[in-house]
C-alpha positions as CSV (number, residue, x, y, z in Angstrom):
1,X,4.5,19.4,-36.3
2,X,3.1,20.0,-32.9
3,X,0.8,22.8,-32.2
4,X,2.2,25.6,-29.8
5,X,0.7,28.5,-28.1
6,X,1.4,30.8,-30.8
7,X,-0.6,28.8,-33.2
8,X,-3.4,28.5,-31.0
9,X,-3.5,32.4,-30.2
10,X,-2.9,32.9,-33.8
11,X,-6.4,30.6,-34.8
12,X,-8.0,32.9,-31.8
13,X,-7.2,35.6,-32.6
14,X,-5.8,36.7,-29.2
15,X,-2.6,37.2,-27.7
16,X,-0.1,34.4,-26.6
17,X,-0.1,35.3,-22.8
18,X,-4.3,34.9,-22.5
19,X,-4.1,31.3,-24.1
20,X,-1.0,30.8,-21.5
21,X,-2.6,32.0,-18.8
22,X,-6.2,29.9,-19.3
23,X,-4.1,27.0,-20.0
24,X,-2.5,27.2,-16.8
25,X,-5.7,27.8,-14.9
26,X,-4.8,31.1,-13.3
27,X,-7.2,34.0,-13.1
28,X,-7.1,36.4,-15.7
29,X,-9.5,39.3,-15.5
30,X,-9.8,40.0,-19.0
31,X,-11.1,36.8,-20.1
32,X,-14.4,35.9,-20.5
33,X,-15.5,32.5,-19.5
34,X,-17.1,31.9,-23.2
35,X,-13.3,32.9,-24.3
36,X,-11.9,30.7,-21.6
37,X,-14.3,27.5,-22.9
38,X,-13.4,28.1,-26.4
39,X,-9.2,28.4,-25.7
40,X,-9.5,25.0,-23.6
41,X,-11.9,23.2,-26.3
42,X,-9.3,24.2,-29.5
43,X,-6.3,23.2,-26.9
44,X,-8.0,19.4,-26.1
45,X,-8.7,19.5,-30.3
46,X,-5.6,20.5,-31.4
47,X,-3.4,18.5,-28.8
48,X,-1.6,21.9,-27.7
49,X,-1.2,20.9,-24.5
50,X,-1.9,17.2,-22.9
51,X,-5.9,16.5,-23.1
52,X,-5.7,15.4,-19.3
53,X,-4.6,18.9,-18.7
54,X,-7.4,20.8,-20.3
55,X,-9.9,18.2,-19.5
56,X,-9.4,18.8,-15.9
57,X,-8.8,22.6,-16.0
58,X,-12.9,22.1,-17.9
59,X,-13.8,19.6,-15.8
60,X,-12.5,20.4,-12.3
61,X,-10.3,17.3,-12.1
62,X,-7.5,15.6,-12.9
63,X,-8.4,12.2,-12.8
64,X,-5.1,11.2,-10.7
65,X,-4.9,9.6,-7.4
66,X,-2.0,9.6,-4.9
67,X,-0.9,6.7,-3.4
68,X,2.2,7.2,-0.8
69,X,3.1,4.0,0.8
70,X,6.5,2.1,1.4
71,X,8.8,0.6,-1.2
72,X,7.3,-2.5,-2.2
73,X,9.7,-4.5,-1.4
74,X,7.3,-6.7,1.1
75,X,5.9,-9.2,-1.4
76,X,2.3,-8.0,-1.1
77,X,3.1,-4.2,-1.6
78,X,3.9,-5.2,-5.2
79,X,0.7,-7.1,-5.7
80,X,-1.1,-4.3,-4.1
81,X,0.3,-1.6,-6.4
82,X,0.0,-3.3,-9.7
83,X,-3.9,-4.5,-8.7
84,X,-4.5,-0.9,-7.3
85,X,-3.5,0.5,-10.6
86,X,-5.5,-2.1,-12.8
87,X,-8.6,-1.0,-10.2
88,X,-8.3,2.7,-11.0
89,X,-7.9,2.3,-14.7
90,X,-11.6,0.4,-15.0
91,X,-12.7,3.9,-13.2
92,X,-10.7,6.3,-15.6
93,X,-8.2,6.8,-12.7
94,X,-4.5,6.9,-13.1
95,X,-2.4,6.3,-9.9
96,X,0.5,8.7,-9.1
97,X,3.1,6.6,-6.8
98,X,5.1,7.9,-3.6
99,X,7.6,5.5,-2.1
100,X,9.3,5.8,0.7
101,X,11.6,4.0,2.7
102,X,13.5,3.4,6.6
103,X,15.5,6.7,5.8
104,X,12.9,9.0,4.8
105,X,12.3,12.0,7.1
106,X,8.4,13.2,8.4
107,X,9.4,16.6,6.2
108,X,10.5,14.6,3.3
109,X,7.3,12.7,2.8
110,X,5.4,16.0,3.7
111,X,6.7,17.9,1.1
112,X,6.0,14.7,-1.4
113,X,2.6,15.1,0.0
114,X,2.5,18.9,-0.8
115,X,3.7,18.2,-4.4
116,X,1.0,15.9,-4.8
117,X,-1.5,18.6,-4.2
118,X,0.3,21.2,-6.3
119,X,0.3,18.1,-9.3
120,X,-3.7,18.6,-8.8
121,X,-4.6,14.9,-7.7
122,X,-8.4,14.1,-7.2
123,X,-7.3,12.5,-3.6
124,X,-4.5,10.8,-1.6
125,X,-4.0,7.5,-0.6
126,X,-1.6,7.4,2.5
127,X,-0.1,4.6,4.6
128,X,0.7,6.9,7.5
129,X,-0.8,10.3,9.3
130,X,2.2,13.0,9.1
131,X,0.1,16.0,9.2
132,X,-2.1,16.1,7.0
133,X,-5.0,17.0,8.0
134,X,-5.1,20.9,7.1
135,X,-5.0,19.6,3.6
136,X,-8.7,20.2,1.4
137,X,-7.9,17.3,-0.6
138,X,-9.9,14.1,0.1
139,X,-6.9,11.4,1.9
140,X,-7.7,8.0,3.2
141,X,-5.6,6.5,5.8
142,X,-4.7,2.9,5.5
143,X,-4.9,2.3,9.8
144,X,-3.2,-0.9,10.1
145,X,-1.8,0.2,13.5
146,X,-5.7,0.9,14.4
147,X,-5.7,4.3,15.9
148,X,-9.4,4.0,16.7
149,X,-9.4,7.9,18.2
150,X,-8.3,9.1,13.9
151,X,-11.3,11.3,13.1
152,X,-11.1,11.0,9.5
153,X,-11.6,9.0,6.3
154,X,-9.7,5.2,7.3
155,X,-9.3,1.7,6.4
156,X,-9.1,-0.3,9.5
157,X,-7.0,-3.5,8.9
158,X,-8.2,-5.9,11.9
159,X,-5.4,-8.5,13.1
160,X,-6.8,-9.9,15.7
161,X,-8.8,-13.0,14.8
162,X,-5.9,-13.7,12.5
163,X,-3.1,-13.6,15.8
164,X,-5.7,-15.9,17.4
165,X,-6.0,-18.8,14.8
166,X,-1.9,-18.4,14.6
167,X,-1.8,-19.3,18.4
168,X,-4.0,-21.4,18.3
169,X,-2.0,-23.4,15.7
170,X,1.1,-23.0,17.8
171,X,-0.7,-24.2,20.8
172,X,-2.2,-27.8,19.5
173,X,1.2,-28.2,17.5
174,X,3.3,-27.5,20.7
175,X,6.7,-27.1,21.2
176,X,8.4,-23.5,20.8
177,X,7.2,-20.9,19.1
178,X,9.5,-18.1,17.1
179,X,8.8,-15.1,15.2
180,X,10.3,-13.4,12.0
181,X,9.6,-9.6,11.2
182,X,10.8,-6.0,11.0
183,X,10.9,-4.1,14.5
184,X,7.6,-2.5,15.4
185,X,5.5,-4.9,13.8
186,X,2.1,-4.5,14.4
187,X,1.4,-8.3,14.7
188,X,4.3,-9.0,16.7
189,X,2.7,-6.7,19.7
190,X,-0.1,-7.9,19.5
191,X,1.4,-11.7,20.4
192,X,3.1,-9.9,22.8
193,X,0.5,-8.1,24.6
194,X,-1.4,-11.9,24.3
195,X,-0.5,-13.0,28.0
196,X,-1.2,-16.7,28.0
197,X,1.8,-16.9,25.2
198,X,5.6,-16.0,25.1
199,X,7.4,-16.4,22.2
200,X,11.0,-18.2,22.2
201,X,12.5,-16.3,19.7
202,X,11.9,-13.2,17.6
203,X,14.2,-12.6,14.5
204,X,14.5,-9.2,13.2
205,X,14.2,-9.1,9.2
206,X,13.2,-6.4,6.9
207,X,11.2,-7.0,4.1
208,X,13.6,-8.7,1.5
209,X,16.2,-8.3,3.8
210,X,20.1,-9.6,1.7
211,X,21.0,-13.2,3.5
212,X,17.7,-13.4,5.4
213,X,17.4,-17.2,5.4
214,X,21.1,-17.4,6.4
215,X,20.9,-15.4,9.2
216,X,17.4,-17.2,10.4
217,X,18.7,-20.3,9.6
218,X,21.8,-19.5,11.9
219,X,19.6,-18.3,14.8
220,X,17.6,-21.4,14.9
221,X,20.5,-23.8,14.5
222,X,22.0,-22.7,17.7
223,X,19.2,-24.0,19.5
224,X,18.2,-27.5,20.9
225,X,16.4,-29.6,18.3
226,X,13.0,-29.2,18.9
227,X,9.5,-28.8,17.1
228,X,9.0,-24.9,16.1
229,X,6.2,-22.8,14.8
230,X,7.4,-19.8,13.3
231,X,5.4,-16.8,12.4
232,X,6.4,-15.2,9.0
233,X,5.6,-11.1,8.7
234,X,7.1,-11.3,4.9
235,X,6.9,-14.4,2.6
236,X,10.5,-13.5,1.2
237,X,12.4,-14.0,4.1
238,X,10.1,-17.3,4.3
239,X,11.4,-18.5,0.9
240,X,14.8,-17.3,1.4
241,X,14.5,-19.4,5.2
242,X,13.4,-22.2,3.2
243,X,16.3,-23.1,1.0
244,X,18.7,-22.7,3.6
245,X,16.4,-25.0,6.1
246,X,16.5,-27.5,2.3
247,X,20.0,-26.9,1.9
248,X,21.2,-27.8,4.9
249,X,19.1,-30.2,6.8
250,X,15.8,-31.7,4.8
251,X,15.2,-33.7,7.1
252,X,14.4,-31.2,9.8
253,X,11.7,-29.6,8.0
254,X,9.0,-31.8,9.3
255,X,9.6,-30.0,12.5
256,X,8.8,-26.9,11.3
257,X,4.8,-25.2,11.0
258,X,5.4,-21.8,9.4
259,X,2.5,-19.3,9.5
260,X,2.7,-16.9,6.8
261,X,1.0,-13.3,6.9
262,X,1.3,-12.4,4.2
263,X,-0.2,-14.3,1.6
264,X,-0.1,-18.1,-0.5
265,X,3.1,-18.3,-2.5
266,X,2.9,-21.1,-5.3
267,X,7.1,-20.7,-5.0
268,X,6.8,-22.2,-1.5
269,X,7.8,-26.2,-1.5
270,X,5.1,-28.4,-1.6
271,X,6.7,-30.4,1.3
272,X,6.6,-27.1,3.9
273,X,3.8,-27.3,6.5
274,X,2.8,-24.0,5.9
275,X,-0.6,-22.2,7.1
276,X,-1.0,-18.8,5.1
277,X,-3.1,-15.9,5.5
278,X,-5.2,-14.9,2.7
279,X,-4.9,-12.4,0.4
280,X,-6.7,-9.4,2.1
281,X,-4.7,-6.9,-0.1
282,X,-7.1,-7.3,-2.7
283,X,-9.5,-6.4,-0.5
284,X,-7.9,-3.6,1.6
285,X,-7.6,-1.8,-2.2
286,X,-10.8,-2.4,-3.0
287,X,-12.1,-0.4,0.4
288,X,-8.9,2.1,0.0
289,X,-10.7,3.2,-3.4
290,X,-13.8,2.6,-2.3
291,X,-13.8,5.2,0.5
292,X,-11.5,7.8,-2.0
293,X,-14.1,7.6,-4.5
294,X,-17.5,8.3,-2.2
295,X,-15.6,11.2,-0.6
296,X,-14.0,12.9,-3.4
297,X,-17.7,12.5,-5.0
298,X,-18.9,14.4,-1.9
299,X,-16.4,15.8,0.7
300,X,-18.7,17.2,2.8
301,X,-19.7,13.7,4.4
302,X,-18.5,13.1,7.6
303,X,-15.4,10.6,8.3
304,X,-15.7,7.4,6.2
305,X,-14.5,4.4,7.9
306,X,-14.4,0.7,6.3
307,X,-13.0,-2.7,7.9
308,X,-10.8,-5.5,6.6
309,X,-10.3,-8.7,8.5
310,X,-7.5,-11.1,6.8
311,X,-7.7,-14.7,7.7
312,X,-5.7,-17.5,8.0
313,X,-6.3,-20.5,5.6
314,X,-4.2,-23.9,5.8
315,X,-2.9,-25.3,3.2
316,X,0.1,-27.7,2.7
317,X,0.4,-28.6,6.2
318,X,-0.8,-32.1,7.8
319,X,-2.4,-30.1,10.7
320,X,-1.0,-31.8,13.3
């Protein structure tokens, strides 16, 4: 039988409403803090409430990190969440997961925010800046839109050497070059804003988008034959391409170099001249924690800011 309150104020000797009120960290006046250790150390023995919870009202900490990003519906999301958990769990760290999606209001992920705090979290992990910054609690910005004037704790996710090598490739394989990604995309500006290249085609697709290969397949079958390199924001909608491009004309895939963003994908045909880029998620987790860790260990230091720079490496492609 489980332990409640009453038994624990009962073994104590004191009334029902000093145990609550210790247990729920809130001030009360009339308790000593010897009382106070002694009402959180038969709680964590006798399993009256969670351990976690008395450990951290002892301890000063929960031991949970907040992580709100988008639904991981984008291939590497996934990978990112399940290796960000396993990362945490070496350090005694249990992640706490916000998703959000297209429809979400600024208010609606503010007030997730806000409920983060009130859960007690150690420090927040966020993939966008919606205010937060009045907050005490330590939050690291993944920047992948590199807002270089953000005074405070960032990862920086550099795309540039990575949009270079892609046009690069386009330029020594020639012909016309196409892109397929969600509006907004931060690498699509950035091709964009490159002046010595125009692309011939963008195709908007969200992440796991329903019919995505149909509808690129459809796009580029209405132009002339000709040799393309298409850049790939999400390797789902590069699969999904891929069967239709298989399905309906095989023989046409030999005109096709597809640069992929977002990562190697043993599901892609062997056959595909495919360049990807490599897999920096492990590596923008690794820095995400990395700067969490050092400033919830001391938030007075001053904004913490780390780097990552994904690359492109080829692979299954004749380079030509």
């Amino acid at each position: 039988m489980a332990v409640t309150i009453k038994d624990l104020a009962r073994r104590l000797n004191v009334s029902t409403s000093v145990v609550s009120t210790v247990l729920n960290g809130k001030k009360y006046c009339g308790v000593s803090d010897e009382l106070r250790k002694k009402v959180l150390a038969m709680a964590e023995e006798l399993k009256c409430c969670p351990n976690a919870n008395a450990r951290a009202l002892r301890c000063g900490r929960s031991d949970l990190i907040g992580v709100m990003m988008p639904v991981p519906v984008i291939r590497w999301y996934s990978q990112f969440v399940t290796y960000f958990q396993q990362k945490l769990q070496k350090k005694g760290k249990t992640a706490l997961f916000f998703f959000w999606n297209a429809s979400s209001s600024r208010a609606e992920q503010r007030a997730a925010y806000d409920r983060m705090i009130g859960y007690g979290v150690d420090g927040i992990i966020l993939w966008d800046d919606f205010g937060f910054r009045d907050s005490p609690t330590p939050t690291v910005i993944y920047n992948e839109e590199l807002q270089l004037d953000l005074d405070y704790d960032r990862v920086d996710v550099h795309w540039d050497e990575v949009i270079r090598q892609a046009l690069e490739v386009a330029s020594l394989r020639g012909g016309k070059i196409g892109m397929v990604c969600c509006e907004g995309d931060r690498k699509l500006k950035s091709i964009q804003e490159n002046s010595q290249f125009a692309l011939d085609m963008v195709i908007y697709c969200d992440g796991g988008e329903k019919n995505a290969g149909q509808k690129i397949w459809e796009k580029l079958n209405s132009q002339p034959n000709d040799v393309w390199t298409l850049f790939f924001a999400n390797v789902e909608n590069l699969l999904s391409f891929s069967l239709e491009l298989f399905r309906h004309a095989p023989d046409k895939a030999k005109d096709y170099t597809f640069i992929n963003f977002e990562g190697f994908s043993e599901e892609l045909p062997d056959s595909l001249n495919v360049i990807s880029c490599n897999s920096h998620w492990q590596e923008l987790a690794d820095a995400l924690i990395d700067v969490l860790m050092e400033k919830c260990k001391n938030p007075e230091l001053p904004p913490i800011r780390r780097d990552v720079y994904p690359q492109l490496v080829i692979k299954n492609t004749d380079g030509k």
